[in-house]
C-alpha positions, 0 to 999 in steps of 0.5 A: 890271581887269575889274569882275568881277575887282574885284568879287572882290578886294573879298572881304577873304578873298581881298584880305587871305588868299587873294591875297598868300599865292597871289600870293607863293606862285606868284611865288616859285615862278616866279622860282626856276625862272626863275632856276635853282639860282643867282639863283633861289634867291636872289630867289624872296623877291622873291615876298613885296615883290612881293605886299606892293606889290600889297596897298599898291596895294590900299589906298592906291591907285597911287603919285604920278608922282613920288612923294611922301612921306608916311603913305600912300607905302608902294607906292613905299617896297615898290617901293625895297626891291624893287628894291634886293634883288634887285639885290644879291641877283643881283649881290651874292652868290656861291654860296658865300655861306652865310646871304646874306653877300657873296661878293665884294664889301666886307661893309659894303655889305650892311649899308649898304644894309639901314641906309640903307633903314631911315632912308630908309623912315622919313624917307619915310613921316614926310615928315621927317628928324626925331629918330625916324629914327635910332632907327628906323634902329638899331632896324630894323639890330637886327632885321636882325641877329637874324633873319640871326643865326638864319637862319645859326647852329647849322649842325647844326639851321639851315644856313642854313634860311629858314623860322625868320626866315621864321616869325618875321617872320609872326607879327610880321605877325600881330601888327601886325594885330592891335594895328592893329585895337584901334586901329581903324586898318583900312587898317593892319590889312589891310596887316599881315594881307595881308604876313602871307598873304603871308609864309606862302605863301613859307614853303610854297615854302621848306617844299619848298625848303630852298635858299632864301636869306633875302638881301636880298630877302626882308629888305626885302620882309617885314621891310621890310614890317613896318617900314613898318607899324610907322613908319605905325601909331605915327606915327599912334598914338602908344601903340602904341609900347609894343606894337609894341616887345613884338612884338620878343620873336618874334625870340628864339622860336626858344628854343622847339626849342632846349629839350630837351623840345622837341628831337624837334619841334624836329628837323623843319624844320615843327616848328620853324616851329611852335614858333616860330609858338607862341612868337610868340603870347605876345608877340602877347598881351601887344602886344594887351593894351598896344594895348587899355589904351592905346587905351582911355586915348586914346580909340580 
């Protein structure tokens, strides 16, 4: 790369904001024409895997050949979760499939893959297949669930619309960089903003597309990326547990439009995407504030 072009990446507006959300933005947009009605659909959240690697590649530099676990290993986690995605998601699924279910093939394989990726990045990052493993596995299959539980429920109001998990997953983003930044962990912090850019420059292709899926693809690629950080930030600080885990209340934020006083908002697809994106920063809030409380007692 140039060293003009280097130069401007060392900007954090355009190497945290400005590059993942262009980045997932205008790939989304390439791969869902490359594709078509079919595929294209389908993996255009490859978009978001594929700029969320650029930004681990930014910080952590390139992988090892081969690679090797550890803390730091997250370009090669990203690159797996890719690859498996969009593999299933091309081959994995039919048209037919509403909310990225599978059409033809067994319906644990999906499930077994998402929980395998699970255990697979967590014993990956922490070098170790240790006690926390299975706990990260079961509780990354929870937020699985959830997110494909709004994505295909009340047929009248979702349909199978990506931006409500979409959203949520943004503020999660959001909210990692922000308890990273209390605990003074930088590389953390820009790698969780960086996934949230680029979370929303997918939500602006889906905005103007309500065709695309949240399959596998953008399920490993954004949530992957979440789980990721989470596993590193509370490996390395350990009292961030207890924030990370209240930014799992963004999952139920889509509560939100669902009220009645809420329902003429709610009744757009951006206003649900709002409501969800206000929701969220309660949780955000209270994730701060048991971030600074504890950092302060460790000294951070």
């Amino acid at each position: 790369m140039a060293p003009e072009a280097m130069e401007l990446f060392d900007n954090p507006a355009i190497r945290i904001f400005a590059g993942p959300l262009l980045s997932a933005l205008g790939l989304g947009l390439v791969l869902r024409l490359a594709g078509g009605a079919g595929s294209g659909r389908r993996i255009a959240g490859a978009g978001i895997g594929l700029a969320f690697a650029w930004s681990a590649a930014m910080v952590f530099g390139a992988p090892a050949i081969p690679p090797v676990p550890g803390p730091d290993a997250l370009v090669s986690a990203a690159a797996a979760g890719l690859i498996v995605g969009v593999v299933f998601d091309v081959y994995g699924t039919g048209e037919n499939a509403g909310g990225g279910r599978l059409a033809g093939w067994p319906g644990w394989l999906e499930w077994g893959l998402i929980l395998a990726f699970g255990a697979g990045c967590a014993a990956w990052l922490l070098d170790g297949f240790g006690a926390e493993v299975p706990v990260v596995m079961a509780l990354w299959g929870l937020t699985v669930y959830r997110l494909r539980r709004v994505f295909g429920r009340d047929v009248d109001v979702l349909a199978g619309d990506a931006l409500a998990p979409l959203a949520m997953l943004m503020m999660a983003a959001a909210g990692l960089g922000l308890i990273a930044a209390a605990a003074n962990l930088e590389s953390s912090r820009d790698l969780a903003l960086a996934l949230a850019a680029a979370i929303a420059g997918f939500a602006m292709l889906s905005l103007f597309d309500r065709s695309l899926r949240f399959g596998l693809t953008p399920v490993l690629g954004a949530g992957g990326g979440i789980l990721m950080i989470s596993v590193r930030m509370t490996d390395a600080a350990p009292f961030l547990i207890s924030a990370v885990a209240i930014l799992g209340f963004i999952l139920f934020a889509d509560s939100l439009f669902r009220q009645p006083a809420l329902a003429r908002i709610g009744a757009f697809r951006w206003g649900r995407f709002g409501l969800i994106a206000l929701g969220g920063t309660v949780p955000i809030a209270l994730a701060a504030a048991a971030a600074l409380i504890g950092a302060g007692f460790g000294g951070y």
